[in-house]
VOGU-851675 format. One record per atom (N, C-alpha, C): residue number from 0; x, y, z; atom name; residue in one letter; chain. Coordinates in steps of 0.1 Angstrom, whole numbers. Example, Ala and Ser with C-alpha at 12.3 -4.5 7.8 and 13.67 -1.06 7.14 Angstrom:
2
SITE	0	132	-57	78	N	A	A
SITE	0	123	-45	78	CA	A	A
SITE	0	132	-33	78	C	A	A
SITE	1	128	-22	71	N	S	A
SITE	1	137	-11	71	CA	S	A
SITE	1	129	0	79	C	S	A
***
This chain:
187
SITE	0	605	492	1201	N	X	A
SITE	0	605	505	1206	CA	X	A
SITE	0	609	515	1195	C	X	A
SITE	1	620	511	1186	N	X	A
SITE	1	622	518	1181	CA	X	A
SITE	1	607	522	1166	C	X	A
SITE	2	599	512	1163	N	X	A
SITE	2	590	518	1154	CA	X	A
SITE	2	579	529	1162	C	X	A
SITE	3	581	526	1175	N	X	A
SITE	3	572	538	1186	CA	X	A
SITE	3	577	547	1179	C	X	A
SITE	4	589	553	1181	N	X	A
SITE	4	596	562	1180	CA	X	A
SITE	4	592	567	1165	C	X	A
SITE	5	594	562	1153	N	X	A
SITE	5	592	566	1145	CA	X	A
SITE	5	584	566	1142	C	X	A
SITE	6	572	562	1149	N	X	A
SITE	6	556	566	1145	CA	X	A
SITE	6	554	577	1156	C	X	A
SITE	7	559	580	1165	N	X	A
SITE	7	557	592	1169	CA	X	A
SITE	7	563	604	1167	C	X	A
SITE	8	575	600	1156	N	X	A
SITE	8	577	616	1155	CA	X	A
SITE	8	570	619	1136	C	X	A
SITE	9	564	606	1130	N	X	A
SITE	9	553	611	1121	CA	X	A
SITE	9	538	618	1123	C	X	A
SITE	10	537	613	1136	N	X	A
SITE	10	523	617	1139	CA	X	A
SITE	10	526	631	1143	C	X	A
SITE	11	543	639	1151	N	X	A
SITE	11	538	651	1156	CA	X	A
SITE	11	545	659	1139	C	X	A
SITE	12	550	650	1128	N	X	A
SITE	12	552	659	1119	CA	X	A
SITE	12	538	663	1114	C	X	A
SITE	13	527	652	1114	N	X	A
SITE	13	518	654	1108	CA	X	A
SITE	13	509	663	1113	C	X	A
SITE	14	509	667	1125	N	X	A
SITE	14	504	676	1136	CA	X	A
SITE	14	505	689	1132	C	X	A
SITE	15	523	689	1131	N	X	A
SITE	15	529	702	1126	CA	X	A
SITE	15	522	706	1114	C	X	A
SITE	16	522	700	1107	N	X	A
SITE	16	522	704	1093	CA	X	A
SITE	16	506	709	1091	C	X	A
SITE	17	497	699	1095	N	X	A
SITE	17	483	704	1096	CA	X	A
SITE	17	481	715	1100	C	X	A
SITE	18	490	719	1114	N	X	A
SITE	18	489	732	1124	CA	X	A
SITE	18	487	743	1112	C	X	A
SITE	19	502	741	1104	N	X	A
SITE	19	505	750	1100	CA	X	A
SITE	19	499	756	1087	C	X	A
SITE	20	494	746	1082	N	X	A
SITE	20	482	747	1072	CA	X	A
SITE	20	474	756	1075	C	X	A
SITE	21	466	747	1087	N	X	A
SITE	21	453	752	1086	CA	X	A
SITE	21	452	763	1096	C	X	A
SITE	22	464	772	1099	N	X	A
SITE	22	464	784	1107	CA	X	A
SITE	22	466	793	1098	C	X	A
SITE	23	471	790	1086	N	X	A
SITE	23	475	797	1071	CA	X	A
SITE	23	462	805	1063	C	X	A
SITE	24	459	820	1070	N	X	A
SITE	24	445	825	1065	CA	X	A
SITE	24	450	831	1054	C	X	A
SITE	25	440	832	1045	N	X	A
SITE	25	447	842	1035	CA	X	A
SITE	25	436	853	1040	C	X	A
SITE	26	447	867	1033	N	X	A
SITE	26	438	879	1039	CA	X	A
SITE	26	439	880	1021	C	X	A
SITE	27	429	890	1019	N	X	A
SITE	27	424	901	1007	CA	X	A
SITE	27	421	913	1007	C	X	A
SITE	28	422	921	998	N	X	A
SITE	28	413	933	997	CA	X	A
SITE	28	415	939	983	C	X	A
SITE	29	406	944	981	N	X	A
SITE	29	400	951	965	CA	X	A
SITE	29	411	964	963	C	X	A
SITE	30	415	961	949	N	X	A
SITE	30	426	974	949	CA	X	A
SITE	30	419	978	935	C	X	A
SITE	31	417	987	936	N	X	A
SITE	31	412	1003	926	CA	X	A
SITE	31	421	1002	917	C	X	A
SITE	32	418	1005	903	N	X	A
SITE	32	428	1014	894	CA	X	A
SITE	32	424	1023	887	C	X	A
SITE	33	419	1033	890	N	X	A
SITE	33	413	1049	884	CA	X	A
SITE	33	422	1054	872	C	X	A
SITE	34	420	1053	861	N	X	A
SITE	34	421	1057	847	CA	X	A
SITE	34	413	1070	847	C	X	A
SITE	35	420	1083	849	N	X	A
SITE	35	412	1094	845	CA	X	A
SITE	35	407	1095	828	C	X	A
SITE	36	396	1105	828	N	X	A
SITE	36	390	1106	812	CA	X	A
SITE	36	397	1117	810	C	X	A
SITE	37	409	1122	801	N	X	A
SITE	37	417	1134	797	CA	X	A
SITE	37	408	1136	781	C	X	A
SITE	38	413	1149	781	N	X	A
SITE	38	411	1157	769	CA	X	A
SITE	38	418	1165	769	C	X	A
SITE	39	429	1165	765	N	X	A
SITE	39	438	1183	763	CA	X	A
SITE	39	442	1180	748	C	X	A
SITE	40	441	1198	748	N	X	A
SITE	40	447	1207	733	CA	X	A
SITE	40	456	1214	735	C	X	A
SITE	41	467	1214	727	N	X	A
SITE	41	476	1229	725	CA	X	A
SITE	41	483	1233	713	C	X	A
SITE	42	483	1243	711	N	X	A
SITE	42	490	1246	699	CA	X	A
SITE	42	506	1251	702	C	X	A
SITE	43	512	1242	694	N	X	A
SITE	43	529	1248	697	CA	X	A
SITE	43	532	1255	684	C	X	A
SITE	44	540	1263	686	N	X	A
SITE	44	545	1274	673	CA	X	A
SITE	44	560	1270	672	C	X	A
SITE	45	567	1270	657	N	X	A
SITE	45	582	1274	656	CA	X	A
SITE	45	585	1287	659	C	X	A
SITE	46	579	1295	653	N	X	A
SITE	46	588	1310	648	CA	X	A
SITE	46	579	1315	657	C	X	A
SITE	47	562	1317	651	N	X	A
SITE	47	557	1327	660	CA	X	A
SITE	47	541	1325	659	C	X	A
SITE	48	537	1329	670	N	X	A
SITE	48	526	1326	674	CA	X	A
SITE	48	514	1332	665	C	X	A
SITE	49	514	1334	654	N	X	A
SITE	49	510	1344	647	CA	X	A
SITE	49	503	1339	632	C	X	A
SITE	50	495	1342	622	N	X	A
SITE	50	498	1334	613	CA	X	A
SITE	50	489	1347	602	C	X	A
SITE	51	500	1355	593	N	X	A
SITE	51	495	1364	583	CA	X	A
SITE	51	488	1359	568	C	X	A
SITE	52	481	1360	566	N	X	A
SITE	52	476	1360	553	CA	X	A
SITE	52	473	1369	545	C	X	A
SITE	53	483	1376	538	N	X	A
SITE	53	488	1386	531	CA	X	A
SITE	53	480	1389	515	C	X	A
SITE	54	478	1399	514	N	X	A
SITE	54	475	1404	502	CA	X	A
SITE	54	485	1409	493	C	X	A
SITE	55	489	1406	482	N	X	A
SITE	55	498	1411	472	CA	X	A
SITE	55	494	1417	458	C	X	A
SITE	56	498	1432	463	N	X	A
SITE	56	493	1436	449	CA	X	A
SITE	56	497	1434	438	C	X	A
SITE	57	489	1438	430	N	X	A
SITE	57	490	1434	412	CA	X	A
SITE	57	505	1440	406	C	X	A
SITE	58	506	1436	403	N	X	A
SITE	58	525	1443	394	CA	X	A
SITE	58	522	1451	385	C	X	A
SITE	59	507	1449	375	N	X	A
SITE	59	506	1461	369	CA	X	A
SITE	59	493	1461	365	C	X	A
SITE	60	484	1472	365	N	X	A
SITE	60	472	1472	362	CA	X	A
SITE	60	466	1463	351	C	X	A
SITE	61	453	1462	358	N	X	A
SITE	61	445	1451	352	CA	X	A
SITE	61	448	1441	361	C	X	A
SITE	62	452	1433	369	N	X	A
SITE	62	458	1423	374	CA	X	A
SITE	62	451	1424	387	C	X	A
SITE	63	446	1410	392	N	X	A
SITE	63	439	1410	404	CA	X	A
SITE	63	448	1408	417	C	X	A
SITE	64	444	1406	426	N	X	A
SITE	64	450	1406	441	CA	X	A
SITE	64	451	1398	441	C	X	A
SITE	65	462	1391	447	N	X	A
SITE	65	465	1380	453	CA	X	A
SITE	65	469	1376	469	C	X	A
SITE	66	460	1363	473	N	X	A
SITE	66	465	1365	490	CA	X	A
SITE	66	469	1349	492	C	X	A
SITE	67	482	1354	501	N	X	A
SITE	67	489	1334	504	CA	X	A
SITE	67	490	1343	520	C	X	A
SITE	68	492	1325	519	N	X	A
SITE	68	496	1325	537	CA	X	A
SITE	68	512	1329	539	C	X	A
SITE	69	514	1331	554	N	X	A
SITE	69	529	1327	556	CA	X	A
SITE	69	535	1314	562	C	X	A
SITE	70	540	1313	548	N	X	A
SITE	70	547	1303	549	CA	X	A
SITE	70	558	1296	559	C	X	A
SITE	71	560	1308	565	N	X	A
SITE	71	573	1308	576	CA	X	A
SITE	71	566	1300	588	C	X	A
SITE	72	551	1304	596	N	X	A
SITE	72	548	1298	604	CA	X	A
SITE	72	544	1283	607	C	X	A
SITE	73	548	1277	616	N	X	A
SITE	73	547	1263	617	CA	X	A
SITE	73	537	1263	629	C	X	A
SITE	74	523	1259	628	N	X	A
SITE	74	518	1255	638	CA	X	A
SITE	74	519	1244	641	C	X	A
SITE	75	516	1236	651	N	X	A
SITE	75	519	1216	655	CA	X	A
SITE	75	508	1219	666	C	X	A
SITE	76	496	1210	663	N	X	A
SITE	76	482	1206	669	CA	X	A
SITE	76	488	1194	680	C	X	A
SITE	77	491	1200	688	N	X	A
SITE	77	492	1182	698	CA	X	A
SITE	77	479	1182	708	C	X	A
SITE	78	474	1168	715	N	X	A
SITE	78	468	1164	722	CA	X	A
SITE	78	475	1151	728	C	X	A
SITE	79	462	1148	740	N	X	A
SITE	79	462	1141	753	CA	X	A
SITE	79	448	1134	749	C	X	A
SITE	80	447	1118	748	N	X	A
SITE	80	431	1117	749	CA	X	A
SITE	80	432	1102	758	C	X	A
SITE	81	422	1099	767	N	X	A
SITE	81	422	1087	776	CA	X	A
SITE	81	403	1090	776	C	X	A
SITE	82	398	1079	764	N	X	A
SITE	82	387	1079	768	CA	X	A
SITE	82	380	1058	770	C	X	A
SITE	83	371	1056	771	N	X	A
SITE	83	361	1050	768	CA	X	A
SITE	83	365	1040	759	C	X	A
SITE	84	367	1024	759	N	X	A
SITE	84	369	1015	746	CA	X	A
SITE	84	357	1023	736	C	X	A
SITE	85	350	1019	734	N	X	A
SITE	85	345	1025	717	CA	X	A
SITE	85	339	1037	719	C	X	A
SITE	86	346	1046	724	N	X	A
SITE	86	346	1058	724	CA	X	A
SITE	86	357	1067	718	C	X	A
SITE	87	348	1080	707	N	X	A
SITE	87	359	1083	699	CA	X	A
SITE	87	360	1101	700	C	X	A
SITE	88	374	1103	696	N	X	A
SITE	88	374	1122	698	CA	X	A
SITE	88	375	1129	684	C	X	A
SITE	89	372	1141	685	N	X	A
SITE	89	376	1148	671	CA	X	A
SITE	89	380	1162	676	C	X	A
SITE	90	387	1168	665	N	X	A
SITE	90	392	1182	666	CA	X	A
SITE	90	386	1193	654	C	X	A
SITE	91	380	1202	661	N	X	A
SITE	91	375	1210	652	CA	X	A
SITE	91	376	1225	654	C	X	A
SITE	92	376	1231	644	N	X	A
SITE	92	378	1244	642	CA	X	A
SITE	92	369	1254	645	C	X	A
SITE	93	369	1265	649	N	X	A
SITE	93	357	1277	645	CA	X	A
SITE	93	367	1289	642	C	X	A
SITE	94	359	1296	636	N	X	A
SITE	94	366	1312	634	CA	X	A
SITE	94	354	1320	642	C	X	A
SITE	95	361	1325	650	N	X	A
SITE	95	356	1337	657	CA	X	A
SITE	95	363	1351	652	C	X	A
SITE	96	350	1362	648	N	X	A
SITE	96	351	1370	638	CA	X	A
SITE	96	349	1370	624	C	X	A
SITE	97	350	1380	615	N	X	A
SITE	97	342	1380	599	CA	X	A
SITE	97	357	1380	595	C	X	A
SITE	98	357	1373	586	N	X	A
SITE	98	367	1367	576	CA	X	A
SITE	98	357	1379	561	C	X	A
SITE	99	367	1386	554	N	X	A
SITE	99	359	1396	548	CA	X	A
SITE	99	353	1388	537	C	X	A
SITE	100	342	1394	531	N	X	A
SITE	100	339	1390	524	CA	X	A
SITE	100	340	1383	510	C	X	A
SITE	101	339	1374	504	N	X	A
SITE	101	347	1368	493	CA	X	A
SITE	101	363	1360	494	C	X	A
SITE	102	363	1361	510	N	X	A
SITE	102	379	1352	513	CA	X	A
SITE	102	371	1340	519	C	X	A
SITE	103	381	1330	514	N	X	A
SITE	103	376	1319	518	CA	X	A
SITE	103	388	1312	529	C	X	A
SITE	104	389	1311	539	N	X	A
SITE	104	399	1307	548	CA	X	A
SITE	104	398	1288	545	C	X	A
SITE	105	409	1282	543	N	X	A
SITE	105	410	1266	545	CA	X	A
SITE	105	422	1266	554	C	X	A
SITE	106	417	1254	562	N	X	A
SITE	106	426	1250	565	CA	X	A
SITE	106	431	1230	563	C	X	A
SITE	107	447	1232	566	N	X	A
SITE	107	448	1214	564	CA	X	A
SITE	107	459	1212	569	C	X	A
SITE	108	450	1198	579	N	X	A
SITE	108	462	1189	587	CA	X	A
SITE	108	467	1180	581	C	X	A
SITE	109	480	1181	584	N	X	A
SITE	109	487	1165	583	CA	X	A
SITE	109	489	1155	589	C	X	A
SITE	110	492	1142	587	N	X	A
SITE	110	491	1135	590	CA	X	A
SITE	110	499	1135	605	C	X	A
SITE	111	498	1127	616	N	X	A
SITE	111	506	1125	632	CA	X	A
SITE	111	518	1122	626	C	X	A
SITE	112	530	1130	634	N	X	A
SITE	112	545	1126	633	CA	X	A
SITE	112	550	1127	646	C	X	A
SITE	113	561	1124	649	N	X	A
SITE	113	565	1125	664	CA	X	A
SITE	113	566	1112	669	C	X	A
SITE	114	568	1117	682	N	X	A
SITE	114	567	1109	695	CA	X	A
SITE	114	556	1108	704	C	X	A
SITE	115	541	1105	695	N	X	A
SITE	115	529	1101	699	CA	X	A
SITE	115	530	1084	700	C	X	A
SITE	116	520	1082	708	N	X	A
SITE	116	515	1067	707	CA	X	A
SITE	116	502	1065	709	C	X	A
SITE	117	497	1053	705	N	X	A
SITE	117	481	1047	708	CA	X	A
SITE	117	474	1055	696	C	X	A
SITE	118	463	1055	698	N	X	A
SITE	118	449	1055	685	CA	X	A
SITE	118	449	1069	686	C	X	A
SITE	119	458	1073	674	N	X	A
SITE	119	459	1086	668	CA	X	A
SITE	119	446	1091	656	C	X	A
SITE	120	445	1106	658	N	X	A
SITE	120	432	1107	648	CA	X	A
SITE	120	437	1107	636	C	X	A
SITE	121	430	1108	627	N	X	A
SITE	121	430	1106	609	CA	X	A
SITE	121	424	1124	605	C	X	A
SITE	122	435	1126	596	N	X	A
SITE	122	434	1138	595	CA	X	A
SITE	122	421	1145	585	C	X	A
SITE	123	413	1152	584	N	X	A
SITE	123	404	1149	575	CA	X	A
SITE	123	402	1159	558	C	X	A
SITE	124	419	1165	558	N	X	A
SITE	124	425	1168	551	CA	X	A
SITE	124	422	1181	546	C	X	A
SITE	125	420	1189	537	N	X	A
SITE	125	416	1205	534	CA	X	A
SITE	125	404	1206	540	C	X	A
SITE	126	400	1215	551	N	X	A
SITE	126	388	1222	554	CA	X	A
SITE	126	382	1232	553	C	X	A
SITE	127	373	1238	549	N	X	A
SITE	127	369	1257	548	CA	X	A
SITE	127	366	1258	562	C	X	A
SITE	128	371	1271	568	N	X	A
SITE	128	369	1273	581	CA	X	A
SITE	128	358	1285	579	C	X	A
SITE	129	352	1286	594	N	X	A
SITE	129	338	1296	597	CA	X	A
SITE	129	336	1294	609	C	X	A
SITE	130	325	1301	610	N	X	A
SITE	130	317	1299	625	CA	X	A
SITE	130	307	1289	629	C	X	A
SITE	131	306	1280	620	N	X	A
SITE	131	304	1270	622	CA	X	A
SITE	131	319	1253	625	C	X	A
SITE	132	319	1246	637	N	X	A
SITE	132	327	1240	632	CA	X	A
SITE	132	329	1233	623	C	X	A
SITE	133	342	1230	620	N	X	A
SITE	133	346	1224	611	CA	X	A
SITE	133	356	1209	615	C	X	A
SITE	134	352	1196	610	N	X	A
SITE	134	358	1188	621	CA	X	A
SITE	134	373	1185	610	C	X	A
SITE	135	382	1192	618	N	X	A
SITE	135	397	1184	610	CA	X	A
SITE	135	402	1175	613	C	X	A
SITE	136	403	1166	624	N	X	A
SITE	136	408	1155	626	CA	X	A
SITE	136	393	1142	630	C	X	A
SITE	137	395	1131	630	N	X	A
SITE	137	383	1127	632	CA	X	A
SITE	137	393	1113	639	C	X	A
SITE	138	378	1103	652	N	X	A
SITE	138	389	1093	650	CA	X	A
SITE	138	396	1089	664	C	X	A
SITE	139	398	1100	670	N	X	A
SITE	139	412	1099	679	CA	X	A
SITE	139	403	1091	692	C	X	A
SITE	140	412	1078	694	N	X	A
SITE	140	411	1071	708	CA	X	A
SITE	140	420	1073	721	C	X	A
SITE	141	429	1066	724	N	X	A
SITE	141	433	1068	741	CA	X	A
SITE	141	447	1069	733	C	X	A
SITE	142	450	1083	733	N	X	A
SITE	142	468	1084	727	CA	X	A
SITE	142	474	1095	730	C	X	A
SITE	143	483	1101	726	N	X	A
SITE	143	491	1113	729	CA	X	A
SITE	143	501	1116	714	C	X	A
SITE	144	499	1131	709	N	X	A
SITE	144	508	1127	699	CA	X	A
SITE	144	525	1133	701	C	X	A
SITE	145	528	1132	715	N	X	A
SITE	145	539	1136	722	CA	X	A
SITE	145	539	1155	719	C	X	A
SITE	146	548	1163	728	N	X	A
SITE	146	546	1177	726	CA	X	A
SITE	146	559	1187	721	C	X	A
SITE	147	553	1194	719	N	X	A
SITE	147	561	1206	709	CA	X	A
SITE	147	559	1207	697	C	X	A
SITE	148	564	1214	692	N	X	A
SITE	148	568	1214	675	CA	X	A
SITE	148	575	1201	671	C	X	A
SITE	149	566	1196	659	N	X	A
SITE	149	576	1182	649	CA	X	A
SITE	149	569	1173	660	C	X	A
SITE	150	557	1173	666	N	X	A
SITE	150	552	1162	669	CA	X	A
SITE	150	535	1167	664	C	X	A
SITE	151	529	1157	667	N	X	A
SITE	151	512	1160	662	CA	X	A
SITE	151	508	1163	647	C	X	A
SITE	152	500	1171	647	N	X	A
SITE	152	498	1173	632	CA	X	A
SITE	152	502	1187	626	C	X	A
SITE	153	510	1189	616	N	X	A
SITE	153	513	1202	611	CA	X	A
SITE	153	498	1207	609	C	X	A
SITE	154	496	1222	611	N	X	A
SITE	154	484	1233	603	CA	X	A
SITE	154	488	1240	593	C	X	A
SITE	155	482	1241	582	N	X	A
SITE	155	485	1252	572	CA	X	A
SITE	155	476	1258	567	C	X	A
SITE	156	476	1269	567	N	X	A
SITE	156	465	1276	564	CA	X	A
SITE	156	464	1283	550	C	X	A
SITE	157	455	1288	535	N	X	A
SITE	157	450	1284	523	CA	X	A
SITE	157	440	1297	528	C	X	A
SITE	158	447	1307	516	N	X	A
SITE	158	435	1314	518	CA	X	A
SITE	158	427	1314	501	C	X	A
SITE	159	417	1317	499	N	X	A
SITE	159	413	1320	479	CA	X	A
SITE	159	405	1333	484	C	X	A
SITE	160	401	1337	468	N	X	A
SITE	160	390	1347	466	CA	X	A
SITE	160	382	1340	461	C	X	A
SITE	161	367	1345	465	N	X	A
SITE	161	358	1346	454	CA	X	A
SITE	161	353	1359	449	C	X	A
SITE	162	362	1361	436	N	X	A
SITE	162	366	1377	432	CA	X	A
SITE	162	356	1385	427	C	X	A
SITE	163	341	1375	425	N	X	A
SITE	163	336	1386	422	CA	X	A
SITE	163	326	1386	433	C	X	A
SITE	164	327	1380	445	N	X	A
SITE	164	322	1387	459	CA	X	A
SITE	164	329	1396	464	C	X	A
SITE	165	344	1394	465	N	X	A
SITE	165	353	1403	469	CA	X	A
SITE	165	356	1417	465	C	X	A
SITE	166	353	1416	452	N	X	A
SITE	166	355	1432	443	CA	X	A
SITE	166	339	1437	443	C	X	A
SITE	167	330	1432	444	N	X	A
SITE	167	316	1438	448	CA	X	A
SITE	167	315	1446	463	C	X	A
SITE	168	322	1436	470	N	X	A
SITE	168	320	1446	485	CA	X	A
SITE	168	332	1455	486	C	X	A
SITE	169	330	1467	490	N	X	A
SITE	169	335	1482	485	CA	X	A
SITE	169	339	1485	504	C	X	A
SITE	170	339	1476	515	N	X	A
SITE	170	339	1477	527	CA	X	A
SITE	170	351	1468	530	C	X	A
SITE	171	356	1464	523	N	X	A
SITE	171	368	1452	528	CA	X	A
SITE	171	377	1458	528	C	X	A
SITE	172	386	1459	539	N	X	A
SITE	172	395	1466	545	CA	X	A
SITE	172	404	1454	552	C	X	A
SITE	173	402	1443	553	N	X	A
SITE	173	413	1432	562	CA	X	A
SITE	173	406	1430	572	C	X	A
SITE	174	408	1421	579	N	X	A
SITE	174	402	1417	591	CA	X	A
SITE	174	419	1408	601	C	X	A
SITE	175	407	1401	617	N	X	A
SITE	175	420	1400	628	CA	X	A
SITE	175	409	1387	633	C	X	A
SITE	176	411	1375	625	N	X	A
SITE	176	398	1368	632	CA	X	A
SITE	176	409	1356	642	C	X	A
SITE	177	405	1344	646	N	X	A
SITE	177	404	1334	656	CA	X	A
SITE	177	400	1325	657	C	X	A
SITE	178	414	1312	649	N	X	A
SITE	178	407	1303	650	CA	X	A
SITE	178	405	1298	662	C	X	A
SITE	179	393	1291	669	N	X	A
SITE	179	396	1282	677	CA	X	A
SITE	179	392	1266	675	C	X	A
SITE	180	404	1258	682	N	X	A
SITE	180	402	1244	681	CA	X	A
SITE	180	397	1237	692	C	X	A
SITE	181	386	1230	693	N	X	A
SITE	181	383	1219	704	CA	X	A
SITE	181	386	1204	703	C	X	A
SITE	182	384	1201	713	N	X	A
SITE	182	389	1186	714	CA	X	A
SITE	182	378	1182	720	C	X	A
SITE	183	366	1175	713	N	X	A
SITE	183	354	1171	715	CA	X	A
SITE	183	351	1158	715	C	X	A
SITE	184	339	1148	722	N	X	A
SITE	184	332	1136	716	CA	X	A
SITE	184	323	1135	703	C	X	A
SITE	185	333	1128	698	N	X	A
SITE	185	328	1123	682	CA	X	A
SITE	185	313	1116	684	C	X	A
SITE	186	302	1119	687	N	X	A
SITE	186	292	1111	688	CA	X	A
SITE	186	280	1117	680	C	X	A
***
């Protein structure tokens, strides 16, 4: 009697245990993860939002003009980019308005500093600016070069003559032009 016994309380463990198996459904369902495609630009300033390129007169006749930037202004280029595996961004310049004649506007980034991460652009170092763009940074994949001032890429701006365009035109009086930068696909 007693192996009854213990064959029957194997057979209702084995019952159990099947039960419990094979009542065991697994559920599922598909879960999403939406990665937006970003592109943002901004320019952050130290001092001021502003950026002069001064003319300095001659100290004493005979002596040509001279024009520098100001120095004092700190612009810092930051972006946002989440694109595409081999998909790539660039930043490029335009000047809207006439830069007078015989000045040549450059500009040059520096290299990423800060509190950015991921596939930062490569800077493409002195550029002449116009109304056509001009690409200064090339490159950039899924990164951020963190925001404010002392992160992203310093701008400095370079102005020259070409003096004997400049002293031919008898109409140059200064100008108030604008750059603008986009944050485009490198394709």
């Amino acid at each position: 009697m007693k192996h009854k016994g213990t064959f029957l309380v194997i057979i209702m463990l084995f019952s159990i245990t099947r039960f419990c198996i094979g009542s065991g459904k697994n559920a599922e369902h598909k879960a999403s993860i939406i990665i937006p495609n970003v592109a943002l630009l901004s320019l952050q300033y130290e001092n001021s939002s502003g950026v002069e390129l001064c003319g300095i007169s001659p100290s004493s006749a005979g002596n040509t003009i001279k024009l520098e930037a100001d120095s004092e202004v700190s612009v810092w280029l930051n972006y946002s980019s989440i694109c595409h595996k081999n998909q790539k961004r660039k930043v490029t310049a335009t000047v809207e308005g006439k830069i007078p004649e015989g000045v040549v506007l450059k500009l040059k980034a520096e290299d990423s500093v800060g509190n950015g991460n991921g596939e930062l652009g490569k800077t493409n170092g002195t550029v002449v600016l116009g109304q056509r763009p001009a690409d200064v940074i090339s490159g950039i994949g899924s990164c951020y070069t963190g925001k404010g001032a002392h992160n992203g890429h310093l701008l400095s701006y370079q102005v020259e003559l070409d003096e004997t365009r400049f002293h031919q035109n008898t109409k140059n009086k200064g100008a108030s032009v604008n750059v603008v930068y986009t944050l485009t696909d490198d394709n």
